[in-house]
ZAMARGU-4260 file (C-alpha; in steps of 0.2 Angstrom, whole numbers, plus 5000, padded with zeros to 4 digits):
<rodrens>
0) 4887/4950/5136 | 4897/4943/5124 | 4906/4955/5110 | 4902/4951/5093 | 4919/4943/5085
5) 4918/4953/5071 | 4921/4968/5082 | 4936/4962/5092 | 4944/4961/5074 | 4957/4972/5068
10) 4947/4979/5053 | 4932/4984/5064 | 4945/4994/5075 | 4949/5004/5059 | 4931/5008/5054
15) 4929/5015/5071 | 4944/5025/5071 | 4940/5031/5053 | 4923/5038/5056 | 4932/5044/5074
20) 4943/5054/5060 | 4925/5061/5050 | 4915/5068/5065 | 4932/5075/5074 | 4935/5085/5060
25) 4918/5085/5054 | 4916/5098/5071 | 4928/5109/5063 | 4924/5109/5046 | 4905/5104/5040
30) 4912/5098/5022 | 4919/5082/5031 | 4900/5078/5035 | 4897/5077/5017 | 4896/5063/5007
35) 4899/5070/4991 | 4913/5079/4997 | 4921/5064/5005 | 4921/5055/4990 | 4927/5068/4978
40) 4941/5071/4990 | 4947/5052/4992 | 4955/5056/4971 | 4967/5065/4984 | 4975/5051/4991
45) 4971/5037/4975 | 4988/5036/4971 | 4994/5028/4991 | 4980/5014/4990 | 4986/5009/4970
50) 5002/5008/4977 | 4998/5001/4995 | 4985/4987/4990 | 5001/4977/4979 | 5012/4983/4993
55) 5003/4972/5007 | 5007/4957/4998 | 5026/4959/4997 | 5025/4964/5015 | 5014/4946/5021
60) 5031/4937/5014 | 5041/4947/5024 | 5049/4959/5011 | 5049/4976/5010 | 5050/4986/4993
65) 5055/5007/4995 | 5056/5007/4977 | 5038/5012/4975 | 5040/5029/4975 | 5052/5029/4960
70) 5042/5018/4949 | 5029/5031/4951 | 5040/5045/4944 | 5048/5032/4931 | 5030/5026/4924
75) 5024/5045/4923 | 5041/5049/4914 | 5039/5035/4902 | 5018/5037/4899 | 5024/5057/4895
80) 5037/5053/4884 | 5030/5039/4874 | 5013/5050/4872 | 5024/5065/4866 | 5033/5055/4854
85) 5015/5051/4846 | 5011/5035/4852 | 4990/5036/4856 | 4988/5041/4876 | 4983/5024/4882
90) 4995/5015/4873 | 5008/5025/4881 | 4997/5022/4898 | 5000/5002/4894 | 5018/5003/4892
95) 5020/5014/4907 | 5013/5001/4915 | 5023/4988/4908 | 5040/4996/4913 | 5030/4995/4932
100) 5029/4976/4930 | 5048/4975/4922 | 5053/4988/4938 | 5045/4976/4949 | 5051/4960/4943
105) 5066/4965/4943 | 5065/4969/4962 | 5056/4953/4965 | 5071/4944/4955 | 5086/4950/4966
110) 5074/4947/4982 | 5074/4929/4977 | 5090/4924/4971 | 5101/4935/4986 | 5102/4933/5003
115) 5101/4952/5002 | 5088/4959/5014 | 5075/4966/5002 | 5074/4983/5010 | 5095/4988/5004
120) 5090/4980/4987 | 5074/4989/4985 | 5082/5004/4993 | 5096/5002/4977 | 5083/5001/4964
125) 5075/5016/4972 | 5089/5028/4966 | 5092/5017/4950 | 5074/5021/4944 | 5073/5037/4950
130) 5090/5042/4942 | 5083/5030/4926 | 5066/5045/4926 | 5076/5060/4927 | 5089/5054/4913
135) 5074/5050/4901 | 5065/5067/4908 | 5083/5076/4904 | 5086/5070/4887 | 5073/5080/4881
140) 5081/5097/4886 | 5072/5099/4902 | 5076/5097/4920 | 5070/5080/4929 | 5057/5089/4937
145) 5051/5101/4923 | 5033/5093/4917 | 5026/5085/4901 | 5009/5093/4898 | 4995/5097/4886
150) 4987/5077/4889 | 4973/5073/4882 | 4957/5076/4892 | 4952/5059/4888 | 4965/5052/4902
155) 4967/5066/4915 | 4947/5062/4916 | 4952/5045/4926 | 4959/5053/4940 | 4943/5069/4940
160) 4929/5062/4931 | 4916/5052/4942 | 4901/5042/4941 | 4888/5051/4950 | 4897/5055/4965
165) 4909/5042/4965 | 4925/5045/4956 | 4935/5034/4945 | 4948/5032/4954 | 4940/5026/4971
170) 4929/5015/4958 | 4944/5007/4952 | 4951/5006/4968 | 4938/4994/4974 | 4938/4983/4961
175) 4956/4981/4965 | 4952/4977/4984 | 4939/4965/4976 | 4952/4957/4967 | 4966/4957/4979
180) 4959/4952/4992 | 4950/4935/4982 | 4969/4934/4976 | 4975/4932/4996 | 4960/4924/5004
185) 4955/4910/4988 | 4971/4906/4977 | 4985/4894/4982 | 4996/4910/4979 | 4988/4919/4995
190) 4991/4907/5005 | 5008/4904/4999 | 5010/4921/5004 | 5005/4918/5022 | 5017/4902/5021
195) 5033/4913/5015 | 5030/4925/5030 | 5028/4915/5043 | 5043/4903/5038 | 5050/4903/5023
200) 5062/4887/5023 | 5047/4878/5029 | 5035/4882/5016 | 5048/4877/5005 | 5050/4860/5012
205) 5031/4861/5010 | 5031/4861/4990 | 5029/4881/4988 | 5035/4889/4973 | 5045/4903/4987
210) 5055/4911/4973 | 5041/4913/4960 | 5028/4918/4972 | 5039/4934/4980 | 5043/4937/4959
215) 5025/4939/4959 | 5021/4948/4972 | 5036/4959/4971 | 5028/4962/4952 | 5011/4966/4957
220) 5019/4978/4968 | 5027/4986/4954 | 5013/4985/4944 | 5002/4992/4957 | 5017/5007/4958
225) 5015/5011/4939 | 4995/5012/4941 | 4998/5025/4955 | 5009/5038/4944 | 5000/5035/4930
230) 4985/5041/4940 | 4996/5056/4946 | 4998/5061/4930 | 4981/5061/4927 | 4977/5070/4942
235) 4991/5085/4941 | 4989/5084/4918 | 5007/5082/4917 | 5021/5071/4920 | 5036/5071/4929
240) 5049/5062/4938 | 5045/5068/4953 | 5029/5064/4956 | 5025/5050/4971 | 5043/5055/4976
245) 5032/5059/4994 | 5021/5044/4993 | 5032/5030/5002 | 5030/5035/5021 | 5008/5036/5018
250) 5011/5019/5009 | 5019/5011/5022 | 5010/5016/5037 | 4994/5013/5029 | 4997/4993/5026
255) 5005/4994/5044 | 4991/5003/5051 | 4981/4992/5041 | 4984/4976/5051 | 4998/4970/5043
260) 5013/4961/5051 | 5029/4971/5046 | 5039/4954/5049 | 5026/4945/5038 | 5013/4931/5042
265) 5001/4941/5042 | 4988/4957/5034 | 4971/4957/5025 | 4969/4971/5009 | 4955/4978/5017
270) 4964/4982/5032 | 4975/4991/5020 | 4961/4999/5012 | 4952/5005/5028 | 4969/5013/5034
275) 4972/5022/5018 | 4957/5031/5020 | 4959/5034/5038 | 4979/5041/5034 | 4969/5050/5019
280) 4955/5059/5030 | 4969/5063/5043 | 4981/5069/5032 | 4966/5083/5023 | 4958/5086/5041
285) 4975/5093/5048 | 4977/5104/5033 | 4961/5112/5036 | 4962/5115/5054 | 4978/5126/5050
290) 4993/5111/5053 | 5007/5111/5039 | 5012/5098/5027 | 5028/5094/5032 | 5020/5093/5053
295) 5005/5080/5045 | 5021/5071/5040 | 5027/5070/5057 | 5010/5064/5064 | 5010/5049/5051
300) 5026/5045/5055 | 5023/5044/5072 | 5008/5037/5071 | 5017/5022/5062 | 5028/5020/5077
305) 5015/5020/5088 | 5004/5005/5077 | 5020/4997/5078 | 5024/4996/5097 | 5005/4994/5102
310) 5005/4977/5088 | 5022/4971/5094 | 5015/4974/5113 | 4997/4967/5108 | 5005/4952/5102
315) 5017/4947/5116 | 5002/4951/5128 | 4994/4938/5117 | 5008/4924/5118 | 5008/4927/5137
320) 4990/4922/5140 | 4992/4906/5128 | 5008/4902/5139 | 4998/4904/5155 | 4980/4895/5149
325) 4994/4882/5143 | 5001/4879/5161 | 4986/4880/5168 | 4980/4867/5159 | 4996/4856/5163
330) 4993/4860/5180 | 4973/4853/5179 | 4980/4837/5170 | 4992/4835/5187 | 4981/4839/5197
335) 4968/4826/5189 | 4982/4814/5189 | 4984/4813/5208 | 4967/4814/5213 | 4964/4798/5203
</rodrens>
């Protein structure tokens, strides 16, 4: 009996795993059997698909950007600020969101135009944007870490208000994997994306944009990285430089987890997406049998290693069957050859 070859995919391996997650923890605690309570408690984890969605496009070229954490902190910083200085709440959210872009372009810029591997640069604009927050936070008279508060109810309801049972934030959330993924699987620019990661140099010689389409993506990422803290403000009703300052090893392993290639080629957003709320549902089901932060922290990172060295092992498993079948078939041809 054949296997369906939608089930031998990658994204179907992550559905299983995820209700796996549900029902192991469902066992323990009966709220993880509950619908409502499932989608109420994904606002928990909004803020690592915002920022990992945009995130699995830089990492399809092959980059990497560990500034997202910072830009979350930098954009709540700036939203906080620009609102307290009397500028309307969602106008502060749109500027936020712009220095997102700016953060991210910048990034994407320096990734183009250097031969520098994008992980020390992004790793340098990591500490120039968090130092950035907590000098703005700071020249109000406050510590970097001490909040701005009193928003307006009117924003801190995106991250807690909800449409039946379905919060805004997972509502938005799926729009985005809607529109990412249609920008990856049906633009030129997606599949330039592929191009860049499988080979650069020869998707340059092929006609593709390769500088303006990793300033894009790099952009999108730091858009994507603005949303998220913006959305954190929302959720905790006050901003700060810290915030997201935890958020870059779940961002990570999720697109990993997700499918994608860490040396590029290759990803899908949903992959992304399905991981994220495997990591999310993992993450909340440790906590409530009893198991620490910080030790969840270890089972993520470790559960990164281990998506890591079962894909790189899937894959040469994978180039030694094509090898054989290939030498087979050169054998057959011989053989063919002869008997003729």
């Amino acid at each position: 009996m054949k296997v369906p070859r939608i089930l031998k995919t990658w994204e179907a391996a992550l559905v299983f795993l995820l209700a796996g997650i549900i029902l192991a923890f469902g066992t323990v605690n009966d709220s993880f059997l509950n619908l409502d309570n499932l989608l109420y408690s994904s606002s928990d984890f909004a803020h690592i698909m915002l920022a990992a969605l945009p995130l699995t496009l830089v990492i399809i070229t092959g980059g990497i950007d560990i500034s997202i954490a910072s830009v979350m902190g930098l954009a709540a910083v700036v939203l906080g600020v620009t609102w307290q200085a009397g500028a309307n709440i969602f106008v502060a959210m749109g500027i936020a969101l712009l220095v997102g872009v700016v953060a991210g372009a910048f990034n994407g810029l320096l990734v183009a135009n250097t031969d520098v591997n994008p992980l020390v640069i992004t790793l340098g604009t990591l500490f120039l944007y968090s130092g950035i927050a907590r000098g703005i936070a700071g020249s109000l008279g406050a510590s970097g870490y001490e909040g701005i508060s009193g928003l307006p109810r009117n924003f801190t309801r995106l991250a807690h208000g909800s449409v039946g049972p379905v919060p805004y934030p997972l509502i938005i959330i799926v729009v985005l994997v809607g529109l990412y993924s249609f920008l990856l699987h049906g633009t030129r620019f997606g599949r330039s994306l592929y191009l860049i990661g499988v080979n650069a140099e020869a998707a340059r010689f092929s006609g593709v944009p390769v500088k303006r389409v990793i300033v894009l993506a790099y952009t999108l990422s730091g858009l994507g990285s603005a949303l998220a803290g913006a959305m954190l403000t929302a959720y905790f009703t006050s901003a700060r430089s810290d915030l997201g300052s935890e958020a870059l090893l779940p961002t990570i392993t999720a697109v990993v987890l997700g499918g994608t290639d860490i040396l590029g080629g290759s990803g899908t957003i949903l992959g992304t997406f399905l991981a994220t709320l495997a990591l999310g549902y993992l993450k909340q089901g440790l906590l409530a049998v009893g198991v620490t932060s910080d030790v969840s922290q270890v089972v993520i990172g470790s559960l990164l290693i281990v998506v890591v060295a079962v894909k790189l092992l899937t894959a040469d498993l994978s180039r030694r069957q094509l090898n054989r079948r290939a030498l087979q078939a050169r054998e057959g041809m011989k053989g063919g050859g002869v008997s003729t």
